[in-house]
DRENVEXMAR-541061 format. One line per field, with one value per residue (C-alpha): residue in three letters; residue number from 1; chain; x, y, z. Coordinates in pm, 1 decimal. Example, Ala and Ser with C-alpha at 12.3 -4.5 7.8 and 13.67 -1.06 7.14 Angstrom:
// DRENVEXMAR-541061
mivex <- c(ala | ser)
keba <- c(1 | 2)
domi <- c(A | A)
px <- c(1230.0 | 1367.0)
py <- c(-450.0 | -106.0)
pz <- c(780.0 | 714.0)
// end
This chain:
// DRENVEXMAR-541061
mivex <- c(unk | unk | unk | unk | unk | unk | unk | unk | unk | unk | unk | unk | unk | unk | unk | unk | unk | unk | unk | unk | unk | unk | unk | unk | unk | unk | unk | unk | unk | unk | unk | unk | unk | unk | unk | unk | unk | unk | unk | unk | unk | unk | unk | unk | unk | unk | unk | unk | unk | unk | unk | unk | unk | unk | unk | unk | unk | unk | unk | unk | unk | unk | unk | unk | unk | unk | unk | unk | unk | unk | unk | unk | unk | unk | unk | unk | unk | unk | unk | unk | unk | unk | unk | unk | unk | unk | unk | unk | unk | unk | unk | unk | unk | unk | unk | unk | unk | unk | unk | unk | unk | unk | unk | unk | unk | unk | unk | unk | unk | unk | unk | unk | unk | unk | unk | unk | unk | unk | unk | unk | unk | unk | unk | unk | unk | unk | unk | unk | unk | unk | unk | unk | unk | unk | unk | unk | unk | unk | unk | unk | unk | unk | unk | unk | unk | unk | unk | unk | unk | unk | unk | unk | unk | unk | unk | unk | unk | unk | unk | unk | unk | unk | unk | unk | unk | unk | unk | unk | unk | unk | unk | unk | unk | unk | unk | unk | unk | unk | unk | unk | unk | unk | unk | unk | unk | unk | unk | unk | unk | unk | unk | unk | unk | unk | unk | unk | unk | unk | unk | unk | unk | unk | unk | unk | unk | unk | unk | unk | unk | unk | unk)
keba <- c(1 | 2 | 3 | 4 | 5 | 6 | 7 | 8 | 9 | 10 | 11 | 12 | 13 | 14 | 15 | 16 | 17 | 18 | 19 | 20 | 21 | 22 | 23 | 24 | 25 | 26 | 27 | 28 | 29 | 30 | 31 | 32 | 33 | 34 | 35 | 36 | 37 | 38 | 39 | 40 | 41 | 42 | 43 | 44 | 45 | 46 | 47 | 48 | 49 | 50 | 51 | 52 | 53 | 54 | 55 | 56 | 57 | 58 | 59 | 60 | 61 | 62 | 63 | 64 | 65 | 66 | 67 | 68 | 69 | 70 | 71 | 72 | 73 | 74 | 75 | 76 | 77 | 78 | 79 | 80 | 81 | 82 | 83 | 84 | 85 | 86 | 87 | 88 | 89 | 90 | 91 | 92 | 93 | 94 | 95 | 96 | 97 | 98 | 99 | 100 | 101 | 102 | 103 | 104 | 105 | 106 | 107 | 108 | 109 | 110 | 111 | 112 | 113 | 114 | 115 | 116 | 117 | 118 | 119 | 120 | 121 | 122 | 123 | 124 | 125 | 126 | 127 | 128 | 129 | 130 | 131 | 132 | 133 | 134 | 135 | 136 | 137 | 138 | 139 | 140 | 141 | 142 | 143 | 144 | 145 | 146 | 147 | 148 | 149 | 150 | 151 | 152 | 153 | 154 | 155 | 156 | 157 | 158 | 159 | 160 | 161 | 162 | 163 | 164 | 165 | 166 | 167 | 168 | 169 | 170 | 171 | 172 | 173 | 174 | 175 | 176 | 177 | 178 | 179 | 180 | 181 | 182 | 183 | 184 | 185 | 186 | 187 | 188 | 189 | 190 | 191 | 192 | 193 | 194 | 195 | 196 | 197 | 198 | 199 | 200 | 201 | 202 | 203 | 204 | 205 | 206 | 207 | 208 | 209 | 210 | 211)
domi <- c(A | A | A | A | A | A | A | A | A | A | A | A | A | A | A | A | A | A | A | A | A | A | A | A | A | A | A | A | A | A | A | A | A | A | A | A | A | A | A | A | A | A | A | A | A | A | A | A | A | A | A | A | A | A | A | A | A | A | A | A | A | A | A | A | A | A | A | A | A | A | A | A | A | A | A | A | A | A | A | A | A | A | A | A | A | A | A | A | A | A | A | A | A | A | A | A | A | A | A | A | A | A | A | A | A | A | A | A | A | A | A | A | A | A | A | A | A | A | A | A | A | A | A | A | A | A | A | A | A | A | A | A | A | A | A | A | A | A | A | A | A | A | A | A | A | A | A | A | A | A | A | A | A | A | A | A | A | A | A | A | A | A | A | A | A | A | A | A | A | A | A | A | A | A | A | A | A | A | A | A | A | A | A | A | A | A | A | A | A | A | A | A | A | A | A | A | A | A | A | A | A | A | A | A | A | A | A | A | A | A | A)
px <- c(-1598.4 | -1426.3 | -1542.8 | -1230.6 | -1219.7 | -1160.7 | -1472.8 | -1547.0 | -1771.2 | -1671.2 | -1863.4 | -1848.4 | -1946.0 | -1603.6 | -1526.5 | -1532.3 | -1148.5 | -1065.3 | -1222.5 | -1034.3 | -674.8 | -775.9 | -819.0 | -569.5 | -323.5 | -441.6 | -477.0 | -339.0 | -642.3 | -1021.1 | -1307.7 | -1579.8 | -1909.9 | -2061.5 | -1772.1 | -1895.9 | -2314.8 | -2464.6 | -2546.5 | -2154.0 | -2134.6 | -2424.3 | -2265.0 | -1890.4 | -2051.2 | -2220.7 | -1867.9 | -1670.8 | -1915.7 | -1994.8 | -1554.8 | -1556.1 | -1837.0 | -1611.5 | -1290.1 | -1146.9 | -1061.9 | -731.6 | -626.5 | -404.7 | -74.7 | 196.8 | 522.0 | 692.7 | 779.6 | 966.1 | 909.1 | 519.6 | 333.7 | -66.7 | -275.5 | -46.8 | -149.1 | -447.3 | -797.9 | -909.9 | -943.7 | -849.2 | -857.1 | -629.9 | -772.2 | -604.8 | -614.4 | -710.1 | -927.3 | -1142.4 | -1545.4 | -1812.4 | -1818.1 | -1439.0 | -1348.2 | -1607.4 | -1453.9 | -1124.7 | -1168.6 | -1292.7 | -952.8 | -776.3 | -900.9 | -859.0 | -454.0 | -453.0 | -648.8 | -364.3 | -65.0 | -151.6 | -289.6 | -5.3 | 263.8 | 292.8 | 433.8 | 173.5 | 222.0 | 22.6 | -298.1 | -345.8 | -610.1 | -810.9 | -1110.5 | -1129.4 | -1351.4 | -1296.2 | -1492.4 | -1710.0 | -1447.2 | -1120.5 | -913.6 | -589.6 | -375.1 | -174.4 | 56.3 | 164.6 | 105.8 | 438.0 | 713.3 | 985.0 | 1230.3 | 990.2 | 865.1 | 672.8 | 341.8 | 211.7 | -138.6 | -388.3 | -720.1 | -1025.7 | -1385.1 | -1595.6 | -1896.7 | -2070.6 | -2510.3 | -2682.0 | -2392.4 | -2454.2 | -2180.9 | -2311.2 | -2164.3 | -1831.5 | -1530.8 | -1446.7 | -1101.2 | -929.4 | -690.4 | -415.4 | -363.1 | -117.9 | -423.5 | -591.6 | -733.0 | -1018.6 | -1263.8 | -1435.1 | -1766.0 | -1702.4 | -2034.6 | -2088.7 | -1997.9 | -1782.5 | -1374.4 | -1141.5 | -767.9 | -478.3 | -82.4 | 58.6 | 434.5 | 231.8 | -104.2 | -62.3 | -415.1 | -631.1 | -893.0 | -1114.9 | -1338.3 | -1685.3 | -2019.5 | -2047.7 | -1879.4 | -1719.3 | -1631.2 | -1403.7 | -1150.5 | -842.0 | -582.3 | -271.5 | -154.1 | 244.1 | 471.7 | 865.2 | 1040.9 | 1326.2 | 1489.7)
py <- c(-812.2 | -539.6 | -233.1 | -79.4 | -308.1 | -120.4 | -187.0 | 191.7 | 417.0 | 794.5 | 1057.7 | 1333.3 | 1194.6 | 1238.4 | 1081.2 | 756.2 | 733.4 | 995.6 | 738.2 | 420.0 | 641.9 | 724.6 | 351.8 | 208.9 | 449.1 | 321.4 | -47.9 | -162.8 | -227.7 | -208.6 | -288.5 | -41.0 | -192.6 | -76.2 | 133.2 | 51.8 | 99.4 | -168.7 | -127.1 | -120.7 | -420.7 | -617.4 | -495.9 | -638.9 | -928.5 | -962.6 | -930.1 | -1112.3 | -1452.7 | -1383.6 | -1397.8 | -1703.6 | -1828.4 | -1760.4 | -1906.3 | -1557.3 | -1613.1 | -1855.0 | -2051.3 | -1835.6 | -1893.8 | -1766.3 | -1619.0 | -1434.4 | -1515.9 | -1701.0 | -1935.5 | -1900.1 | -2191.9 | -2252.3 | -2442.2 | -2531.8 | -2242.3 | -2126.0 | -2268.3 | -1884.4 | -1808.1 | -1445.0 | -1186.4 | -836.4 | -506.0 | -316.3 | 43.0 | 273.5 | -34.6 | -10.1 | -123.0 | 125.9 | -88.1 | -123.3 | 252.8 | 343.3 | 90.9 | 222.6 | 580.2 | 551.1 | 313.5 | 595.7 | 844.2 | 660.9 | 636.4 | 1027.6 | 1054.9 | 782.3 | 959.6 | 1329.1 | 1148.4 | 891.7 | 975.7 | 626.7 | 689.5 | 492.6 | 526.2 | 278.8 | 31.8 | -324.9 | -523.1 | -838.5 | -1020.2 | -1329.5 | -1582.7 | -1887.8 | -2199.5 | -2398.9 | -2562.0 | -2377.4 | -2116.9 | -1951.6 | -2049.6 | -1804.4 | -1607.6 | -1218.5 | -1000.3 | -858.9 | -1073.1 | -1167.5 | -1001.3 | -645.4 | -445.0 | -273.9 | -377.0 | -142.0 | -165.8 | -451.1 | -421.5 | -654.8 | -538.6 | -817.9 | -909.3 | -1142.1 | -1060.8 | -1199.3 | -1387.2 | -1566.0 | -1695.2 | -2006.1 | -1964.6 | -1951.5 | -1813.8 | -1570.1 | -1384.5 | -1449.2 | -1226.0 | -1282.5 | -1048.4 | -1019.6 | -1076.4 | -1379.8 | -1445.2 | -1249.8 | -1335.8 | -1163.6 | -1248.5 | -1147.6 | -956.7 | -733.5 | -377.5 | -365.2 | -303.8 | -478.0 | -296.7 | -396.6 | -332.6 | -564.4 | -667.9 | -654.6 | -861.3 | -1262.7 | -1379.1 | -1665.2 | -1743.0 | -2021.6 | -2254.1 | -2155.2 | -2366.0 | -2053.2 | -1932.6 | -1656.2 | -1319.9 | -1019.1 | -758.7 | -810.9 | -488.0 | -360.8 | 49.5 | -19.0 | 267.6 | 229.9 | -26.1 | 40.6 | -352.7)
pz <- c(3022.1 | 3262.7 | 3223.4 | 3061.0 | 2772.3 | 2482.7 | 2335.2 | 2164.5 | 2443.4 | 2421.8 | 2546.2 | 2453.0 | 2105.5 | 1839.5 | 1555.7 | 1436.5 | 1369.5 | 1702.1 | 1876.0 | 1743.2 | 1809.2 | 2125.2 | 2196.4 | 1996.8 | 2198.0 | 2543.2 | 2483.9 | 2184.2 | 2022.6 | 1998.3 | 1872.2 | 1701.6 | 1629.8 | 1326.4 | 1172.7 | 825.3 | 715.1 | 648.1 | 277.5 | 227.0 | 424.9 | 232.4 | -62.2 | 42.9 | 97.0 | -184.8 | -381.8 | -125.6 | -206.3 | -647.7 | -653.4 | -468.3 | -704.0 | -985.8 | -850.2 | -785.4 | -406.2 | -424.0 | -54.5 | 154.5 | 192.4 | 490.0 | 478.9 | 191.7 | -121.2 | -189.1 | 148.6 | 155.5 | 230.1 | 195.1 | 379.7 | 637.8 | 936.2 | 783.6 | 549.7 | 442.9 | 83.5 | -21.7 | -298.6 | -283.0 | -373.9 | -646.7 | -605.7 | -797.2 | -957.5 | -660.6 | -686.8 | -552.4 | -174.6 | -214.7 | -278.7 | 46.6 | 236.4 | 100.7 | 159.4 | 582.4 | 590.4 | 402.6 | 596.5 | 945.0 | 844.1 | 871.2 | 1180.8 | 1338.6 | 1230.9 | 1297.0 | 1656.4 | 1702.2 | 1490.5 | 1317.2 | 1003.1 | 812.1 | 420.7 | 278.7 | 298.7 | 205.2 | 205.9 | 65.5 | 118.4 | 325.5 | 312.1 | 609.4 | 498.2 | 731.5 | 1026.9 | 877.8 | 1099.0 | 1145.0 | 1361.8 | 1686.9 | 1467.9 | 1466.4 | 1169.4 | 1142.5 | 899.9 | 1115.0 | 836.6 | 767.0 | 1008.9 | 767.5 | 882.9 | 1178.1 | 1267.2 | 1155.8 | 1094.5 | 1041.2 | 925.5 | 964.3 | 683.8 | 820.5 | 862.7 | 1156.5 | 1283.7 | 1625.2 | 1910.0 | 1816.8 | 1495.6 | 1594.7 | 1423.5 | 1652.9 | 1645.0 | 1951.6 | 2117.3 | 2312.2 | 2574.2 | 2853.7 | 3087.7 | 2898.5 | 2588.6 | 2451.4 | 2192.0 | 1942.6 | 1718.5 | 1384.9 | 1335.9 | 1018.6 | 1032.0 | 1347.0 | 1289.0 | 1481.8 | 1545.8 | 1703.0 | 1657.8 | 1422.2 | 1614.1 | 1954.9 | 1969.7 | 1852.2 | 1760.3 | 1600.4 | 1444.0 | 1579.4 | 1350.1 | 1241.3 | 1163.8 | 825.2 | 574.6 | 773.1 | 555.6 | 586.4 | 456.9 | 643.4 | 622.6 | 734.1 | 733.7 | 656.6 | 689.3 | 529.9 | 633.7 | 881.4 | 815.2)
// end
């Protein structure tokens, strides 16, 4: 990896969201390891698997209603967050999101409004297929954001998130704690097969749509 990947290395030190605008701005996207402690993350976790064991996570689907389609692009299983009914590792989680959409627009001047987000949980061999985040008919969604679950995970493990740059693809291990941003309309990506249960909170800062 070159060394002006936009892997998060700032000196002097700022703050966790300066730093992810600043590289956001320059590249697109970026990756912070560790954005999120990792009692929050254990805890996420923790939630993430005890709805699956209760049937709470339901197969993703793609598209919009009414043309969504499940299981055809993508093998995750998901479940939305409801704000204001937040739990203690959601409304943590929640709030550093919250608080990152400030630090973007007073930085970048997005016009971000809003937050969504849900768990993910990728069985053993299922994926995502090369997509964009954006709908094709609302350009509501701005900037994506992943923040990965996962303890201990290895590159053996696979499922990494893989990137499609203008200079090549570019993979990244989903490894607990670390955020992973990019703009929504801009940066197609995938995610490949893992040997694990692979877990995150996948999100998206929207601002009004202009379509």
């Amino acid at each position: 990896m070159s060394a002006d990947q936009p892997h998060i290395d700032i000196s002097p030190p700022i703050s966790r969201a300066e730093a992810v605008a600043v590289a956001l701005e320059r590249h697109g996207w970026c990756c912070y390891p560790d954005f999120i402690d990792p009692a929050t993350v254990m805890a996420l976790a923790a939630e993430c698997q005890e709805l699956d064991r209760r049937g709470n996570l339901r197969p993703a689907t793609t598209g919009r209603a009414p043309g969504r389609h499940a299981g055809v692009l993508r093998g995750d299983r998901t479940h939305w967050f409801e704000a204001p009914a937040l739990s203690d590792a959601q409304r943590v989680l929640w709030g550093r999101l919250q608080a990152l959409r400030h630090v973007l627009n007073r930085r970048l001047m997005l016009g971000l409004e809003e937050l969504e987000a849900h768990y993910a949980l990728y069985p053993p061999g299922a994926g995502y297929a090369r997509h964009f985040d954006r709908f094709r008919d609302d350009d509501a969604r701005v900037v994506s954001s992943v923040i990965y679950l996962n303890h201990d995970w290895k590159s053996d493990d696979g499922g990494a998130l893989r990137l499609h740059l203008p200079d090549g693809p570019y993979d990244i291990a989903p490894r607990g704690g670390m955020l992973v941003m990019f703009l929504s309309a801009e940066i197609e990506h995938e995610v490949l097969p893992a040997l694990r249960n692979r877990l995150s909170v996948a999100g998206w800062f929207r601002r009004r749509s202009l379509t």
